[in-house]
C-alpha positions as CSV (number, residue, x, y, z in Angstrom):
1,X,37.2,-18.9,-92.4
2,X,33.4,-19.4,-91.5
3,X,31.4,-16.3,-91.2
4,X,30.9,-16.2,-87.6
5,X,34.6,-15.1,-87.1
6,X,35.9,-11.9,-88.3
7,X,39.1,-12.5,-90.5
8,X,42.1,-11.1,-89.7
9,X,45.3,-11.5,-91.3
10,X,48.0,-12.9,-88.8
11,X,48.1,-13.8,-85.5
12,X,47.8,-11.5,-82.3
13,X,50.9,-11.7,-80.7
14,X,50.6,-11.0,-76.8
15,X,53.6,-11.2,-74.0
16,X,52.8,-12.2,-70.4
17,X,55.4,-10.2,-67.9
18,X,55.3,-12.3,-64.3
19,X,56.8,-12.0,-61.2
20,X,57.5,-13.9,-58.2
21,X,54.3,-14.8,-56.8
22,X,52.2,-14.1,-59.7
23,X,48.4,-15.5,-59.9
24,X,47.7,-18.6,-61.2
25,X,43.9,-18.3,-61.3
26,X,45.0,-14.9,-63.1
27,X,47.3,-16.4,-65.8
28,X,45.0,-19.1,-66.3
29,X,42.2,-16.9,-66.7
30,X,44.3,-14.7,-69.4
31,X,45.6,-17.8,-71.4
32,X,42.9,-20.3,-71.1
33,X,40.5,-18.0,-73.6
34,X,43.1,-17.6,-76.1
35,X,43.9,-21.0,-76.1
36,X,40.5,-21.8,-76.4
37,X,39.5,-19.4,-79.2
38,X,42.5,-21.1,-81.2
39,X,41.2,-24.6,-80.8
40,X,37.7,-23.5,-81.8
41,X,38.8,-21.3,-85.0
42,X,39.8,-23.0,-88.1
43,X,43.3,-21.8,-87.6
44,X,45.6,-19.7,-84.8
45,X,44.0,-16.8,-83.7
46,X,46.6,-15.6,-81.0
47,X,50.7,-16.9,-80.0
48,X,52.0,-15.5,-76.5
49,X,55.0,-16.0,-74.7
50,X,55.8,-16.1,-71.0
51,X,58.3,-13.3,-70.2
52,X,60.1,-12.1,-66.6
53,X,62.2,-8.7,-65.9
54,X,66.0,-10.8,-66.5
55,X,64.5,-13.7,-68.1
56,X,65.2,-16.3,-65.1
57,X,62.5,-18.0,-63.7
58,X,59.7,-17.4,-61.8
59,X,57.3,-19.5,-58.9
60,X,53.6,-17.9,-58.5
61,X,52.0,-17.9,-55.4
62,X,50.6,-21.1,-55.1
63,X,54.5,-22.5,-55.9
64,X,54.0,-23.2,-59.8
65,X,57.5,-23.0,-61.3
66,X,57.5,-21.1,-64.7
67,X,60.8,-20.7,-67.2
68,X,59.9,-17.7,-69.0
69,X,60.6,-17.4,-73.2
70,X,63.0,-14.6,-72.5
71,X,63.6,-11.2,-70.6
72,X,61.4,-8.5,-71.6
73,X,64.0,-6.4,-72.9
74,X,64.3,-9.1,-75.6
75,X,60.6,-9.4,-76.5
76,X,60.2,-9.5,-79.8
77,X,57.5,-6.5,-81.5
78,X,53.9,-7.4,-80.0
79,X,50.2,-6.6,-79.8
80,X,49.6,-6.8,-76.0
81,X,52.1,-6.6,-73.2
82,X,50.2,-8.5,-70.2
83,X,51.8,-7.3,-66.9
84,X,51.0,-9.4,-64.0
85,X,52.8,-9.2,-60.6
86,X,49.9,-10.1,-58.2
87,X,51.2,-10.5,-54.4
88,X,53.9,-8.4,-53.3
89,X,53.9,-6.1,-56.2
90,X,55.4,-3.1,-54.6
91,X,58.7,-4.6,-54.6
92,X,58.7,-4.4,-57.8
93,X,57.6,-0.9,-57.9
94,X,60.9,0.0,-58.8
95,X,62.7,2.7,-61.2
96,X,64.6,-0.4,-63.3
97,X,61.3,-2.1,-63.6
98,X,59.3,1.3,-64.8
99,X,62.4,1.8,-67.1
100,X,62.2,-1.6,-68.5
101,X,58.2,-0.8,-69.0
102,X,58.6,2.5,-70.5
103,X,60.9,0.8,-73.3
104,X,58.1,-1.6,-73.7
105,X,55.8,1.0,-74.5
106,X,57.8,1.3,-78.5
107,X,57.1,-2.7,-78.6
108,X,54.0,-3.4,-78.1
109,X,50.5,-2.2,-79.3
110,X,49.2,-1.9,-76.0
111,X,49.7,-2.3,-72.5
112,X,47.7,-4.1,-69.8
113,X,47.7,-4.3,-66.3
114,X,46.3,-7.6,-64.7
115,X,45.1,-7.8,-61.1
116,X,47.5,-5.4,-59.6
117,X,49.9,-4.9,-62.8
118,X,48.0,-1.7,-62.5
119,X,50.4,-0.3,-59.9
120,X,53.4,-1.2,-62.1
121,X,52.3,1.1,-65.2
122,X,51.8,4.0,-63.1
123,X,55.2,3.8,-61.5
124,X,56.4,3.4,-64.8
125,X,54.2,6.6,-65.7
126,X,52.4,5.0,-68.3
127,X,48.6,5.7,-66.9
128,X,48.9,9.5,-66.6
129,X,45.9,11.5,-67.1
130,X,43.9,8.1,-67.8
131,X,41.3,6.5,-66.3
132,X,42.5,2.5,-64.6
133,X,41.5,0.3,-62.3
134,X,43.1,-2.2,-60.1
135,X,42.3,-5.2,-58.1
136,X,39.8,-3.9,-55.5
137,X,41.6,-4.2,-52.5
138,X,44.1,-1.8,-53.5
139,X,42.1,0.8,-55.1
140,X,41.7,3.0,-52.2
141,X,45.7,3.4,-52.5
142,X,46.1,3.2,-56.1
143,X,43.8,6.2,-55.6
144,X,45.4,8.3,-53.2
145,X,49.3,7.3,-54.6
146,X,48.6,8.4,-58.3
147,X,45.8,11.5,-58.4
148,X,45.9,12.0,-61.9
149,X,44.7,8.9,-63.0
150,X,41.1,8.6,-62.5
151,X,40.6,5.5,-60.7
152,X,37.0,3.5,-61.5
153,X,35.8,0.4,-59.6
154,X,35.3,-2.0,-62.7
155,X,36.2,-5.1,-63.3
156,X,38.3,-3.5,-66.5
157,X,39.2,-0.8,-68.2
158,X,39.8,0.3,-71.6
159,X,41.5,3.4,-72.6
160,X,43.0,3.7,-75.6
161,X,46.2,1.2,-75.5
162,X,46.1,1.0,-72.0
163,X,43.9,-1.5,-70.5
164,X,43.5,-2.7,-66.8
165,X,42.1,-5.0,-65.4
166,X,40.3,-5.7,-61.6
167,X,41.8,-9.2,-60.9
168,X,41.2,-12.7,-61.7
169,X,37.8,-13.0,-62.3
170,X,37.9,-10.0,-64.4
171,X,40.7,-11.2,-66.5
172,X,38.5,-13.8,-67.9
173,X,36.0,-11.1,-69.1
174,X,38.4,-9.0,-70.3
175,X,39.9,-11.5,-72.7
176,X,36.6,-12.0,-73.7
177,X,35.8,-8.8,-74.4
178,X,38.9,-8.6,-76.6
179,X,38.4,-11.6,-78.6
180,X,34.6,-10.2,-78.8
181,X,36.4,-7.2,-80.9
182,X,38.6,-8.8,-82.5
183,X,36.6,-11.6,-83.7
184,X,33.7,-11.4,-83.4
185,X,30.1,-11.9,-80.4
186,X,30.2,-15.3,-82.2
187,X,33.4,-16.7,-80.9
188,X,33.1,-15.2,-77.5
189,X,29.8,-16.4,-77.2
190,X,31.6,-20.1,-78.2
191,X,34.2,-19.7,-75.5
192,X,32.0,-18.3,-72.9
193,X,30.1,-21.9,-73.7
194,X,33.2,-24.0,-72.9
195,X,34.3,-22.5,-69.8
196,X,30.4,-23.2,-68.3
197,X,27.9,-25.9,-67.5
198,X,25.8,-26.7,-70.8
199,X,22.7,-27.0,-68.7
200,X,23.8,-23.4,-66.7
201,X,21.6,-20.6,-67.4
202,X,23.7,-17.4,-68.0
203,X,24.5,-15.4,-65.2
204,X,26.5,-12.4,-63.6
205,X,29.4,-14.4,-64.5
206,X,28.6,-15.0,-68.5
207,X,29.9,-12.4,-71.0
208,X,26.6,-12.5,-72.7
209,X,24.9,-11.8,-69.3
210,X,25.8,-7.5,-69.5
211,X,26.5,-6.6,-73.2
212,X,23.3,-8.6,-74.8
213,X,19.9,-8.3,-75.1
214,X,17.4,-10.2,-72.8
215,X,15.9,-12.4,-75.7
216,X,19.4,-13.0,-77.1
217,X,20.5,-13.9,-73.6
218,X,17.1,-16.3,-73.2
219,X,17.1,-17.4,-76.4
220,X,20.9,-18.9,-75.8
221,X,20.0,-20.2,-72.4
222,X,17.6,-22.3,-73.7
223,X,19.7,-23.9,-76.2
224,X,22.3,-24.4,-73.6
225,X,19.5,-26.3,-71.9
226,X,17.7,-28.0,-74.8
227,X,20.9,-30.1,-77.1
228,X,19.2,-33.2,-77.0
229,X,15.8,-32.4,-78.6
230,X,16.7,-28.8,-80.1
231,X,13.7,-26.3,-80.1
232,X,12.6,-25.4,-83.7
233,X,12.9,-21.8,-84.5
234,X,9.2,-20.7,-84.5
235,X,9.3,-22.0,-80.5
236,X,12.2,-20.8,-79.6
237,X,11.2,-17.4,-81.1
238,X,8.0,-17.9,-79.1
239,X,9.6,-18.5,-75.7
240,X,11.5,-15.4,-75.6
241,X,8.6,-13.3,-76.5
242,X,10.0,-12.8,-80.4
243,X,8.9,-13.3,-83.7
244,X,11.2,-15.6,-85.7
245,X,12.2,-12.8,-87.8
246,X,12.5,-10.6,-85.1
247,X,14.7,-13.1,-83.0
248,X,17.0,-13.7,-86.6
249,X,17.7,-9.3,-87.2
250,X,18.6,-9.5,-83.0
251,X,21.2,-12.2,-83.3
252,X,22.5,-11.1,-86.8
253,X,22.8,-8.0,-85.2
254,X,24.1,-8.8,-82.2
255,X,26.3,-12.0,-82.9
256,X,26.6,-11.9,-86.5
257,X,25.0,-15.0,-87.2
258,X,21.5,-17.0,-87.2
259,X,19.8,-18.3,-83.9
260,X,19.8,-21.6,-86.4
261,X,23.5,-21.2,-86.8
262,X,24.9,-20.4,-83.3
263,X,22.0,-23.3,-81.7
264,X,24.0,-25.9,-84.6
265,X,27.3,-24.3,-83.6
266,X,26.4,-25.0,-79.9
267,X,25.5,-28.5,-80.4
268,X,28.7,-28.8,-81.9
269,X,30.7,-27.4,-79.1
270,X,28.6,-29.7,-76.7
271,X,29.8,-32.7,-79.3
272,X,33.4,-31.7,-79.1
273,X,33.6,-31.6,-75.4
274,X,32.3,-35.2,-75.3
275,X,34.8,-36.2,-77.9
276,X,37.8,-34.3,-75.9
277,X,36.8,-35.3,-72.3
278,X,34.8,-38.8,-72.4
279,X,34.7,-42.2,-74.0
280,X,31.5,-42.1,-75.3
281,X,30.8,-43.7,-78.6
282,X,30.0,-41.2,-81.5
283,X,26.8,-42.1,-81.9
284,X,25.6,-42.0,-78.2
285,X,27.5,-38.4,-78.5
286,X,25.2,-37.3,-81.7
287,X,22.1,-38.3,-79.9
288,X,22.9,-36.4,-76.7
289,X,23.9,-33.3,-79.1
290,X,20.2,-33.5,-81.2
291,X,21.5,-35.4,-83.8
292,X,19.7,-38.7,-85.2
293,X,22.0,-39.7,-87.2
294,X,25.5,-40.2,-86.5
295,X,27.1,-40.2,-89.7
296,X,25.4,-36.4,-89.8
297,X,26.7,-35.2,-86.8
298,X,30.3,-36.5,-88.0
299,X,29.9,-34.7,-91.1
300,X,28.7,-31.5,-89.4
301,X,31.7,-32.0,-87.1
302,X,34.2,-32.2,-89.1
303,X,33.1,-29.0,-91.4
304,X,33.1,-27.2,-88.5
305,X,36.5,-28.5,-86.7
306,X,38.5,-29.7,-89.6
307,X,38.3,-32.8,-88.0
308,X,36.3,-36.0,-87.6
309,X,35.4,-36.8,-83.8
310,X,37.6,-40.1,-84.0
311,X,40.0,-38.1,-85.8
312,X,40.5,-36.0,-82.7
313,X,40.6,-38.7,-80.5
314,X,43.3,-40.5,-82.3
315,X,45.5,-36.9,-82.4
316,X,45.3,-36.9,-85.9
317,X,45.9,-33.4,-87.4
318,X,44.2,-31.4,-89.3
């Protein structure tokens, strides 16, 4: 496994609870990360599983039709139970549904409460005495219904193995903060990259934008922004008012890894998205990633995905 992902030895295993009229834009902004940081690692990171209360299906708001795995009482021994009941929650604010989470609690590693999942664990009694957060419109009440937890207006909260989470947005960062800890600044930093613009600078909206440094944050921007004739070190260094050994101890320290080796793993990432999502021919693709030479690039490429780019594009596996 390549140094800027922290090993671990099996797969996270995380169950996703819904009810009628779940959140799209919520699930999506759960799954979409993990699903990402599997494609980008050399091997599965994370497996989940769609669950519902009696195991029948389930329609979210928008009218997506979801057949669930199983019923949670079957769920099989997990790391994160993801509880996510969105619109019209409070009908399922209900003792057999608190029951049902309590007997989740000897499961699973930790429970979280998407968007307003919140509500649902402390029915269930399973935020006493903690601090939580909820989707924002409902944290006035979440407030004044349950006065011993102490309710904070963030986008998520982490206490202990309960975590909740502020709605859909937020879900995005939260999963990002957990694959941050699990495997490293690296990888978040890599999946933060595919869900954004490769010319975007980073904003409110990037991971990187509140838990790193300004010239880490600069110094990435202007990677983002400079793939097709990549900025040498020394300038780079330069630009964000660093030394080159300076800039180096900040991103070892911050991201586990070289400014030369997160700017080639960039590039790289840029390169795979042309191969996935346009026709491109590989060597037009290695000159718009800073590559001269497209033989290199394809080299480079498949060291870091296993794969060559035409490889990919044919569906051959790894």
């Amino acid at each position: 496994m390549p140094d800027w992902i922290k090993p671990y030895a099996r797969n996270r295993r995380v169950d996703i609870l819904l009810f009628d009229r779940f959140s799209n834009h919520c699930l999506a902004n759960t799954v979409e990360p993990l699903r990402a940081a599997n494609e980008l690692a050399p091997g599965p990171l994370y497996r989940w599983r769609y669950l519902t209360l009696d195991g029948g299906p389930v329609s979210s708001s928008s009218g997506l039709f979801v057949e669930p795995n199983a019923a949670l009482r079957d769920g099989a021994p997990g790391d994160y139970l993801f509880v996510l009941p969105s619109y019209g929650f409070r009908r399922w604010a209900t003792p057999a549904c608190g029951a049902a989470l309590r007997a989740a609690v000897a499961r699973y590693e930790t429970l979280v409460g998407l968007d307003t999942g919140s509500w649902l664990l402390a029915e269930a009694g399973l935020l006493s005495n903690r601090r939580a957060t909820i989707h924002w419109h409902e944290l006035d009440g979440f407030a004044e219904r349950f006065p011993d937890i102490s309710v904070s207006r963030e986008r998520f909260v982490i206490d202990g193995n309960r975590i909740t989470c502020g709605g859909a947005m937020a879900a995005f960062d939260l999963v990002s903060d957990l694959i941050a800890a699990h495997h490293g600044e690296a990888l978040r930093l890599d999946v933060a990259f595919l869900f954004m613009h490769e010319g975007a600078a980073i904003g409110a909206s990037d991971p990187l934008s509140v838990s790193k440094s300004d010239p880490v944050r600069r110094a990435v921007a202007l990677m983002r922004q400079h793939l097709e004739e990549p900025l040498p070190m020394a300038a780079l260094a330069r630009r964000v008012g660093r030394t080159q050994r300076g800039l180096e101890q900040l991103f070892r320290r911050e991201l586990g890894a070289t400014p030369r080796a997160v700017y080639r793993r960039i590039r790289l990432l840029a390169a795979r998205k042309l191969v996935d999502e346009t026709a491109l021919p590989v060597a037009e693709i290695a000159i718009r990633c800073g590559y001269a030479d497209a033989s290199a690039m394809t080299r480079a490429f498949a060291a870091e995905f296993g794969r060559a780019p035409r490889a990919i594009r044919a569906g051959t596996p790894a």
